[in-house]
C-alpha positions in Angstrom: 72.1 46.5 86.6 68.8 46.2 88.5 70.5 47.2 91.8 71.6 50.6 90.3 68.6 51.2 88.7 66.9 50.9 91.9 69.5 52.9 94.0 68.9 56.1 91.4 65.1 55.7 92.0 65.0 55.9 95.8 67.8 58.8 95.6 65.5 60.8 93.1 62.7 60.1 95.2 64.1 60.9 98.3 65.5 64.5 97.0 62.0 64.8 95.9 60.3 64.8 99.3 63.0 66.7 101.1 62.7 69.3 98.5 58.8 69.5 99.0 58.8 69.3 102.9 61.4 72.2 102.4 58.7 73.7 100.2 55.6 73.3 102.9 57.9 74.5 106.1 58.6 77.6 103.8 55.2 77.9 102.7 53.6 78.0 105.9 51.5 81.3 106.6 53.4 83.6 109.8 50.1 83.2 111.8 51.3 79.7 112.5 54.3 80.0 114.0 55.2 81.4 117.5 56.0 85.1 117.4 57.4 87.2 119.6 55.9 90.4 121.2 57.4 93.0 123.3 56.3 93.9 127.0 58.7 96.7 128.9 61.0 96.3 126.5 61.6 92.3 126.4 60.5 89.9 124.4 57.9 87.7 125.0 56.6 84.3 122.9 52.8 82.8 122.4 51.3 85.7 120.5 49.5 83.5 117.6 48.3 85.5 114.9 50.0 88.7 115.3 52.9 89.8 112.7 56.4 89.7 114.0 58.5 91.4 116.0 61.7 92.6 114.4 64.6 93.4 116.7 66.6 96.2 115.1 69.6 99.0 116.4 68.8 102.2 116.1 71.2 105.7 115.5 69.6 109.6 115.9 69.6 112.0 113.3 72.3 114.4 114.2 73.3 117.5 113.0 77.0 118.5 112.5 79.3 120.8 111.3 80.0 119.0 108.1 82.8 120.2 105.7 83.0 119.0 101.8 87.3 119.2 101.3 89.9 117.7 99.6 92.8 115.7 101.4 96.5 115.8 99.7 99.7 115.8 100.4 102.7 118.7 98.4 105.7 120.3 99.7 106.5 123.6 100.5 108.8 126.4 98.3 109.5 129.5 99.0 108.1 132.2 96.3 112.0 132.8 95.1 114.4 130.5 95.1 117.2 130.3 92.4 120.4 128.2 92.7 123.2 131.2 91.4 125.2 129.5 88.5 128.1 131.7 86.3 127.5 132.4 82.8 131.4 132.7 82.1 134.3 130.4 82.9 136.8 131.5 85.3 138.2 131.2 88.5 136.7 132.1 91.7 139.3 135.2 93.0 136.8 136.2 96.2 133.5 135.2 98.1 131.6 138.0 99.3 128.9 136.0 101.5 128.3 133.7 104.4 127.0 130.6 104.2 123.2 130.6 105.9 123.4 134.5 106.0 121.4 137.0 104.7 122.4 139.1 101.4 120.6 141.8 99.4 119.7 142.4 96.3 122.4 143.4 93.8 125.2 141.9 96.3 128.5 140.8 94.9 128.2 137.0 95.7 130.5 135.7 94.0 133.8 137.2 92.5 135.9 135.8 89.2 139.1 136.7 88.3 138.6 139.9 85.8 142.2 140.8 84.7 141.8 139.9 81.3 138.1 141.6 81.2 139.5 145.0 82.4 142.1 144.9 79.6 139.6 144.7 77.1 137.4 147.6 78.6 140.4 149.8 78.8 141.1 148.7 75.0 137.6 149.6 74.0 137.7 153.2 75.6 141.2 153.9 73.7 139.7 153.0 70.5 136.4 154.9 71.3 138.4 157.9 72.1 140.3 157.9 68.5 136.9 157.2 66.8 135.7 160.3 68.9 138.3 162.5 67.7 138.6 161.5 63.8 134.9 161.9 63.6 135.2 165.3 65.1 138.1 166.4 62.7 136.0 165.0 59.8 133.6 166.5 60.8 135.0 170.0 60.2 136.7 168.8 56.9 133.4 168.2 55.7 132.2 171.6 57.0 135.1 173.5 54.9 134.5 171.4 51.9 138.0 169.9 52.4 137.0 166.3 52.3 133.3 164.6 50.5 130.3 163.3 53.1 131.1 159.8 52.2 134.0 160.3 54.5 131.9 161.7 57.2 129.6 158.9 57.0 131.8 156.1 57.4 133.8 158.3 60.6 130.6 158.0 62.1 130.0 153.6 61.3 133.7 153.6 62.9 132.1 155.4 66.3 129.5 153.5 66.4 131.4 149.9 66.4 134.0 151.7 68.9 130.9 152.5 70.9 129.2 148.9 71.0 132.8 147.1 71.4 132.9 148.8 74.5 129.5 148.0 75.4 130.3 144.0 74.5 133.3 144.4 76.5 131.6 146.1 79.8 128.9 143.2 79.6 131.5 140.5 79.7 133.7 142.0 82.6 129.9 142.6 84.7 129.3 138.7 84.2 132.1 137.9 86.1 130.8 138.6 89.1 127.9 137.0 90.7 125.2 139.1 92.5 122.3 138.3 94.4 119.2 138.8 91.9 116.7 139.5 95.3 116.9 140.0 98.7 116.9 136.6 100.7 118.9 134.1 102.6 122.4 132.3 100.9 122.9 128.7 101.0 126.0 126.4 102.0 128.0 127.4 99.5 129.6 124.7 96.6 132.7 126.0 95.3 135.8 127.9 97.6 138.2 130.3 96.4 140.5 129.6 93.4 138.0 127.2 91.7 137.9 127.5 88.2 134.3 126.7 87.1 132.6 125.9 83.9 129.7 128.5 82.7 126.3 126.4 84.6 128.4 125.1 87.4 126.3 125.2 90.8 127.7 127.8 93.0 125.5 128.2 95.8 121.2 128.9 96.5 119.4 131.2 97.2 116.0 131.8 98.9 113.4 133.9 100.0 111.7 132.7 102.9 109.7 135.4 103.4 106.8 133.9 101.9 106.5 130.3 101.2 104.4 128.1 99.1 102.9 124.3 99.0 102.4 122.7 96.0 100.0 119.7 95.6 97.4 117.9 93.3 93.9 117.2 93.5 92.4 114.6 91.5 90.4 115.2 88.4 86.8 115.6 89.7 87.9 118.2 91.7 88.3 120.5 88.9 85.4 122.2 88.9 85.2 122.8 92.6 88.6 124.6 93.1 88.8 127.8 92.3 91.5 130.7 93.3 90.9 132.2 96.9 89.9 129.2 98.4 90.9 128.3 102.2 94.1 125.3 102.6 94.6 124.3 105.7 97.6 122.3 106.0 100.3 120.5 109.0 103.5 119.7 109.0 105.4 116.2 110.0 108.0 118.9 110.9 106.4 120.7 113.5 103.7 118.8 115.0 100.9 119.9 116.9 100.3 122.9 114.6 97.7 124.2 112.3 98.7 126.7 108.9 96.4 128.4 106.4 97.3 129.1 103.2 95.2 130.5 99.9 94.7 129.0 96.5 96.4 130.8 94.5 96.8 129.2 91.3 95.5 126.3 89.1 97.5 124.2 86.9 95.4 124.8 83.1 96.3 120.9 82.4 95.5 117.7 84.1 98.4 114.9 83.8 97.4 112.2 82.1 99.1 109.5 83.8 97.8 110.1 87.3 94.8 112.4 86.0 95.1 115.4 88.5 96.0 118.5 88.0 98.7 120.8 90.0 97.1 123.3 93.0 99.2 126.1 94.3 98.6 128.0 97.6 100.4 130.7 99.4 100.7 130.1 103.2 99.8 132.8 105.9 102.5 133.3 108.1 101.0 136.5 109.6 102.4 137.1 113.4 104.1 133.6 113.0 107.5 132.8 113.2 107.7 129.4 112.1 111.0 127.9 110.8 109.8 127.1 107.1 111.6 125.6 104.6 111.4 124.5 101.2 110.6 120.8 100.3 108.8 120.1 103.8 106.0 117.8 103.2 102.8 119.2 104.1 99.3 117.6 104.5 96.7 119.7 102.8 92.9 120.2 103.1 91.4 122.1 100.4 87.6 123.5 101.8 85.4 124.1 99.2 82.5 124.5 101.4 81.3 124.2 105.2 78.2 123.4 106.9 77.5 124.0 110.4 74.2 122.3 111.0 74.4 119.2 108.6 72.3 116.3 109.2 74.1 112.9 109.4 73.6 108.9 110.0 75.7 106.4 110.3 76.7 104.8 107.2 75.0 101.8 107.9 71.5 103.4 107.8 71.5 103.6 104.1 69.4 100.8 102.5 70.6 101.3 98.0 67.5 99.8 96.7 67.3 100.7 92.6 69.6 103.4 92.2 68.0 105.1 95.4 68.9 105.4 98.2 66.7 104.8 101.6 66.5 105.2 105.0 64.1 103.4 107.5 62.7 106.1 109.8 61.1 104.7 113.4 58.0 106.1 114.1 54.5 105.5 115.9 51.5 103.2 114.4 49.5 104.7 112.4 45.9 104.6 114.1 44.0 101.3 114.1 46.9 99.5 113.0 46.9 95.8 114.3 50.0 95.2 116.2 50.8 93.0 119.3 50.5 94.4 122.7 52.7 97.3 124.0 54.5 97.4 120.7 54.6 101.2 120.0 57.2 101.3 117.2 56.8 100.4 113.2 59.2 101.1 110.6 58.9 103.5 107.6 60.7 103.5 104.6 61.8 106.9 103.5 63.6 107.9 99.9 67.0 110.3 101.1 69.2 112.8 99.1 73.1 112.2 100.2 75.1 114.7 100.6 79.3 114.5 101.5 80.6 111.6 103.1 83.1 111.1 105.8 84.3 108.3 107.9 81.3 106.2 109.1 78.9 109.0 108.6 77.0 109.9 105.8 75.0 113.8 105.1 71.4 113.7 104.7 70.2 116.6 102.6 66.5 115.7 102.1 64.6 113.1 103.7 64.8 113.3 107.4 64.6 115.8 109.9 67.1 116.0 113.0 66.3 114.2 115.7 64.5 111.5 113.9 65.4 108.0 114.6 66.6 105.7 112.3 67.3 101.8 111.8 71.1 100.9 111.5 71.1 97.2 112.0 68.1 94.8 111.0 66.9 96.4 108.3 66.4 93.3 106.2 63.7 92.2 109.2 61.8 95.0 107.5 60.3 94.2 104.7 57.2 96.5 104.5 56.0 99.9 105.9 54.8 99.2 109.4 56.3 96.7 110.5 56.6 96.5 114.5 60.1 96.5 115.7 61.4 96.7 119.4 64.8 98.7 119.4 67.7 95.9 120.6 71.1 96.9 122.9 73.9 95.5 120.6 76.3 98.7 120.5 76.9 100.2 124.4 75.1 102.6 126.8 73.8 104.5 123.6 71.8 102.2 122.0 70.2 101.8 125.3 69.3 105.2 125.8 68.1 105.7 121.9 64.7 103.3 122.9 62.9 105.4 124.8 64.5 108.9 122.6 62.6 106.8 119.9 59.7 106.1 121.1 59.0 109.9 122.8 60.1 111.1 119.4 57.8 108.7 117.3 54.7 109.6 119.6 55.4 113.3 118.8 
């Protein structure tokens, strides 16, 4: 029992005085410890009493052109495309179209066996023809008081059902035959002569290729950026290597719920192009909602999020009288910046920093207070190098 009493004692006391020598080597004021100061550019130790020497990588402030856009993927459609399906049930007596060739408007397509529709036309215009002539006759009974206007007025009912009989029958012997509802290009056709079809059977497409869409969605936030008119610039897995613009022009009023976007279509530019389009290519789409040709940008790196904010730390001379270690010609600055649109590994700068203005991308947690000394460190190639002396010519400025 004594024995592991006296093992806990000398554990507690020996966690004690590690944790205070941790505490003193801590503790200790900077002035005591050997820092490093710079001389052309390399570092040099025994400078007792001066502040440190952060080593830190450094990036320009560069201006770009800059564009705020939306990436998507849709497909393309032509503006008219209709798959041709028969309202009545009959068999196919003729085909009046090649498949892939080009048809117009109001062309015959396809042809169903009329016989029996003929019949009844030729039925209707007999019986219109006697209800023609006994309302004539009644009506010059009527005129010499032979018969009353009762009999006149039911003459005339009986012209008028003649009259829409032959009407119903016209309409039914017109809908057996298929025609081509716009000018445009026929499909591979689905039935052959002597089918008998069902009224909604598929019979064969047809498209307009003349001008072609692409459909796509944007994501909710978008919503109030994207209006009608807008530039698209989309490619095509299809035909690699080249560039199409299109125009916004319509919004879908209601976002989807499940994937919360909403439906974007544009109409694509095919002015002096020739381009083999067709409907259901995929297309990748950039929607610009706005461009800027002199944007400032850093690297993403440069940004320090402290409290919300967001900060930069700028590279820029001493301030005069400033106690610093020999040839060290640099201090930090810590500077509040507004962010504008962000791209891969860059970042805009709207307010904040000027172009040309150097700041810290590396190191930044070396630099804990405005004017602190730094010496600009080669960790990222040939540029790096060359951004010392930009810095301090620009810092000196």
């Amino acid at each position: 029992m004594a024995s592991k009493f006296s093992f806990t004692a000398v554990a507690v006391l020996g966690i004690a005085v590690a944790g205070g020598a941790a505490w003193w080597l801590q503790s200790r004021p900077l002035a005591s410890t050997p820092v490093v100061a710079t001389v052309g550019g390399a570092a040099k130790a025994g400078a007792p009493g001066a502040p440190r020497v952060a080593g830190v990588e450094v990036a320009r402030v560069q201006a770009q052109t800059l564009r705020d856009d939306a990436q998507a993927v849709g497909s393309l459609r032509a503006r008219q495309s209709v798959m041709l399906r028969p309202e009545q049930v009959g068999r196919i007596s003729a085909l009046h179209f090649k498949d892939g060739g080009p048809v117009r408007r109001g062309q015959i397509l396809v042809q169903f066996d009329d016989q029996l529709q003929r019949a009844e036309v030729q039925q209707m215009q007999a019986q219109l023809a006697i209800a023609q002539a006994s309302f004539k006759r009644t009506q010059e009974l009527v005129a010499a008081h032979f018969v009353a206007q009762q009999t006149l007025d039911t003459s005339a009912a009986n012209l008028q059902v003649a009259q829409a009989q032959l009407a119903l029958a016209q309409a039914r012997l017109a809908r057996m035959a298929v025609r081509a509802p716009f000018d445009g290009t026929a499909g591979i056709r689905l039935v052959n002569v002597g089918d008998y079809v069902k009224d909604g059977a598929d019979l064969v497409a047809l498209e307009d290729a003349r001008q072609m869409l692409v459909d796509y969605r944007l994501p909710e936030r978008y919503g109030a950026k994207v209006q009608p008119g807008q530039s698209v610039e989309l490619t095509l897995d299809a035909l690699p290597g080249r560039q199409l613009t299109a125009v916004v022009e319509a919004i879908e009023p209601l976002i989807d719920a499940t994937g919360r976007s909403f439906g974007v279509r544009a109409l694509v530019s095919r002015t002096g192009q020739t381009l083999p389009l067709r409907s259901g290519m995929f297309a990748r789409v950039s929607t610009v909602f706005s461009a800027n040709d002199a944007a400032l940008v850093v690297p993403e790196e440069a940004l320090v999020p402290q409290g919300g904010k967001q900060y930069v730390i700028k590279v820029v001379a001493p301030a005069a009288g400033a106690k610093l270690p020999p040839d060290v010609t640099l201090v930090s600055q810590r500077q509040e910046v507004e962010l504008g649109v962000r791209r891969t590994g860059k970042v805009e700068i709207v307010a904040g920093v000027a172009e040309g203005d150097t700041v810290v991308v590396a190191g930044q947690q070396r630099l804990q207070t405005d004017g602190s000394p730094l010496r600009v460190v080669e960790l990222r190639g040939a540029g790096a190098a060359q951004a010392a002396p930009r810095a301090a010519t620009a810092a000196s400025r």
